[in-house]
C-alpha positions as CSV (number, residue, x, y, z in Angstrom):
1,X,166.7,71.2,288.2
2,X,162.8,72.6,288.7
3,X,160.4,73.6,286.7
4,X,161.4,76.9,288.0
5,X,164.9,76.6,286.8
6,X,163.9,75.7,283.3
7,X,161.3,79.0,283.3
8,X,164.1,80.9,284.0
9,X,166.6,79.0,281.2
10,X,164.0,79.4,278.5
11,X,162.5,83.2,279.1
12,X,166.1,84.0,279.1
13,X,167.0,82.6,275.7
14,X,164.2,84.3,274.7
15,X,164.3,87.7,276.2
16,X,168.5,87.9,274.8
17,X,166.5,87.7,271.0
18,X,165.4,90.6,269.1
19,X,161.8,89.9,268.9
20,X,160.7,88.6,265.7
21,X,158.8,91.0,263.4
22,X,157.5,88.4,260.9
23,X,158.9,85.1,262.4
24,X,159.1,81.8,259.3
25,X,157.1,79.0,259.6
26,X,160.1,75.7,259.5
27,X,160.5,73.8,256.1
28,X,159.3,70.5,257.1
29,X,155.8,72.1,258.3
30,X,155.5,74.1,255.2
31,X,156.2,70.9,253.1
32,X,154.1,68.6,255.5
33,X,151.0,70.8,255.9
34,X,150.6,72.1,252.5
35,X,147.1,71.2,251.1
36,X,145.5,69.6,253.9
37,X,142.3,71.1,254.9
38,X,142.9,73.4,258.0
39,X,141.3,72.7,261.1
40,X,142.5,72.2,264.7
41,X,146.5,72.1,265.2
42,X,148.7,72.0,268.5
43,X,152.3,73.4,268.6
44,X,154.1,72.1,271.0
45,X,157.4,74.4,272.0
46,X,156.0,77.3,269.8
47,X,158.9,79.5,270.6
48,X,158.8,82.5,268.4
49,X,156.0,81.7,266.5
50,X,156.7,81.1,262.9
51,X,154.7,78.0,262.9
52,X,151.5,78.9,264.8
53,X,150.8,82.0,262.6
54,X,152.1,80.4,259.3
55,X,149.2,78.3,260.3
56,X,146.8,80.6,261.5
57,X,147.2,82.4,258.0
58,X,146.1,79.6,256.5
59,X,142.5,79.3,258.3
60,X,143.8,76.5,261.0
61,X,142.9,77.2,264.8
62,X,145.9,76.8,266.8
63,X,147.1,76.5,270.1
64,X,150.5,77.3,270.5
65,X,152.2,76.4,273.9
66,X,155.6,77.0,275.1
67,X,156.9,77.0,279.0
68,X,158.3,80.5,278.3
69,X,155.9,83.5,279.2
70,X,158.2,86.1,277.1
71,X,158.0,83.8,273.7
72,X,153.8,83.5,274.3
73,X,153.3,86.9,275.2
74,X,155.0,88.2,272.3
75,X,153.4,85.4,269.7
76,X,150.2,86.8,271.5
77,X,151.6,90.4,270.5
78,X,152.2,89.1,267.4
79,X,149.1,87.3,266.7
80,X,147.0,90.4,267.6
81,X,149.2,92.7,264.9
82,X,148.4,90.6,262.1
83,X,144.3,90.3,262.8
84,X,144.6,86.6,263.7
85,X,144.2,86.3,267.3
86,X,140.7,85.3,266.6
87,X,142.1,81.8,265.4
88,X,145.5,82.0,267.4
89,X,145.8,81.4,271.3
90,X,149.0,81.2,272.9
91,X,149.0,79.0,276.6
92,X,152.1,79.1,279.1
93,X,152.9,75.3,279.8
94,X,154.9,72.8,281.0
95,X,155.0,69.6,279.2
96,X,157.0,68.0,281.9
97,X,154.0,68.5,284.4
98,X,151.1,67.9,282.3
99,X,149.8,67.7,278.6
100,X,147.4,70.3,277.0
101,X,143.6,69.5,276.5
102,X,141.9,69.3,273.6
103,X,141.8,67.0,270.0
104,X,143.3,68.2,267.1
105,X,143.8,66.9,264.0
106,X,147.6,68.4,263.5
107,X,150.3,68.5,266.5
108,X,153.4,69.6,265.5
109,X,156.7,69.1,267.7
110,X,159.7,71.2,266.3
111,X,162.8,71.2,268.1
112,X,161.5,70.1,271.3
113,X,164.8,69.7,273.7
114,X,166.0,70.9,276.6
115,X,168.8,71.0,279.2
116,X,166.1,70.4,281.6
117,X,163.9,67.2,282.5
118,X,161.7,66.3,280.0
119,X,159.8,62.7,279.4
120,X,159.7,63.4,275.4
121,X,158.4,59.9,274.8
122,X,155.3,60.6,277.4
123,X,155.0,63.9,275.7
124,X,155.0,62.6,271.8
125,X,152.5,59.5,272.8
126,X,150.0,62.2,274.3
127,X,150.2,64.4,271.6
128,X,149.2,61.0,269.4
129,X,146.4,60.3,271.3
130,X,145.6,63.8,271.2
131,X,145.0,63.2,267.7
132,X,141.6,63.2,266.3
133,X,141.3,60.0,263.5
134,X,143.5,60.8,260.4
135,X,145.3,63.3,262.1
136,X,148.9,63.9,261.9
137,X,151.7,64.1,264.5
138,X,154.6,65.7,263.4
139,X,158.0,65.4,265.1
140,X,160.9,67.3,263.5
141,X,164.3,67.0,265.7
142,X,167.8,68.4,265.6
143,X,170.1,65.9,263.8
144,X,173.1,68.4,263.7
145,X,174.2,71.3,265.8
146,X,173.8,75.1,263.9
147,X,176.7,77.7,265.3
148,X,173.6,79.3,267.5
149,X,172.4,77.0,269.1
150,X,171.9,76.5,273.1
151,X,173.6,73.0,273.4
152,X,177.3,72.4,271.6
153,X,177.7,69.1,273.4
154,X,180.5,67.8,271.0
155,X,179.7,64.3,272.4
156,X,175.6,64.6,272.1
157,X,173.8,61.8,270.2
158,X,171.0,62.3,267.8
159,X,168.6,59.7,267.7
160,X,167.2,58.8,264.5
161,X,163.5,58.7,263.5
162,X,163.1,55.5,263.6
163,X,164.2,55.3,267.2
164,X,162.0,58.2,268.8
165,X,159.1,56.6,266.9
166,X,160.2,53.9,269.0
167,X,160.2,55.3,271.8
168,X,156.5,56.3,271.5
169,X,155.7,52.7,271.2
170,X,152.5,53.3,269.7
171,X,150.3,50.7,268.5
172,X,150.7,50.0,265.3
173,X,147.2,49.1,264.2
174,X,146.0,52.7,265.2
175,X,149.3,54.9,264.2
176,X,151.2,54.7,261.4
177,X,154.8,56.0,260.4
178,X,154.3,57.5,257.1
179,X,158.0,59.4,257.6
180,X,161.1,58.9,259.2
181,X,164.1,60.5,257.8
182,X,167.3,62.9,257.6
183,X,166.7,65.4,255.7
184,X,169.1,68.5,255.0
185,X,168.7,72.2,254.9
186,X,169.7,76.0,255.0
187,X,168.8,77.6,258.3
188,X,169.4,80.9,259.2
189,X,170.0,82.1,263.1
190,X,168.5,84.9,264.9
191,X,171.7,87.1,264.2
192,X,170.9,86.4,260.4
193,X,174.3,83.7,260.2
194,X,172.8,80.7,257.8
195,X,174.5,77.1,258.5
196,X,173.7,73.5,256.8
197,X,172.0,71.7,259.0
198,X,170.2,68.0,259.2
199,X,166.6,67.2,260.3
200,X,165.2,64.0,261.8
201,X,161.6,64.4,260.4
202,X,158.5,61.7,261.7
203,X,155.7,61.6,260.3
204,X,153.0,59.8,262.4
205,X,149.5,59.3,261.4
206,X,146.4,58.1,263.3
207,X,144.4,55.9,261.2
208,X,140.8,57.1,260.3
């Protein structure tokens, strides 16, 4: 399947939502984030935007990237409603061909699958070398299926934390793991239906 293909998949998952009038920033950002001084952040897979402007809100300069032109062209819509496009730019991308440029000192990775060909563990090892020293890479996976959801594989496997850090195969004496669990919570789907649902949250640091 092309790149072309996977354009296609995602602006149409997209483009069959209502667009988001005041999108949520995920649990596991909120709780991660919290406190830390904002600077420069990544989101990788931004989707409808919940994350980047949570973000933005809070002072940090982000660069939110999806391969879907309709979800960055409305987080750009979005952006410029609120007053924060001045610390909020959305890029087109495809992670499968390339990695976007820059240091940051937060990349976040939230529910980054697809049907489609995707190299995640080249993907999460350049966003940890895209990390300035003491940033944070944070990886937040489906570990259950909500009722919404693109891909009701009975028979798909979750990999743990644990594993996809492994994956990454970073070097220890430069990144550490400062998280890798399951954690559960209440999600609610873009037709308003909530679900419990389990996250595989990691937590990677690069040392100072």
């Amino acid at each position: 399947m092309s790149t072309t293909d996977a354009v296609a998949f995602w602006d149409g998952v997209y483009a069959a939502r209502p667009a988001a009038g005041g999108p949520q920033p995920n649990v596991r950002l909120t709780e991660t984030v919290t406190g830390l001084p904002p600077t420069d952040a990544l989101d990788l897979g931004c989707g409808d935007g919940g994350d980047a402007l949570w973000l933005a809100r809070l002072g940090w300069h982000v660069t939110a990237v999806d391969i879907s032109a309709v979800a960055v062209e409305r987080l750009a819509a979005l952006a410029r409603s609120h007053g924060l496009d001045d610390r909020l730019t959305t890029v087109r991308h495809d992670v499968h061909e390339s990695f976007p440029p820059g240091r940051f000192d937060l990349v976040c990775a939230h529910y980054l699958h697809t049907p489609f060909a995707l190299d995640r563990a080249t993907v999460l090892r350049s966003a940890a070398h895209a990390l300035r020293p003491g940033g944070r890479l944070l990886v937040v996976d489906h570990g259950s299926a909500a009722p919404w959801s693109w891909n009701q594989d009975p028979d798909i496997r979750y990999p743990s934390p644990r594993e996809v850090a492994a994956g990454i195969d970073l070097d220890p004496q430069t990144w550490t793991v400062e998280r890798a669990e399951a954690s559960g919570r209440t999600a609610a789907g873009p037709d308003g239906r909530t679900a419990e649902v389990t996250d595989h949250v990691l937590l990677i640091r690069r040392a100072p």
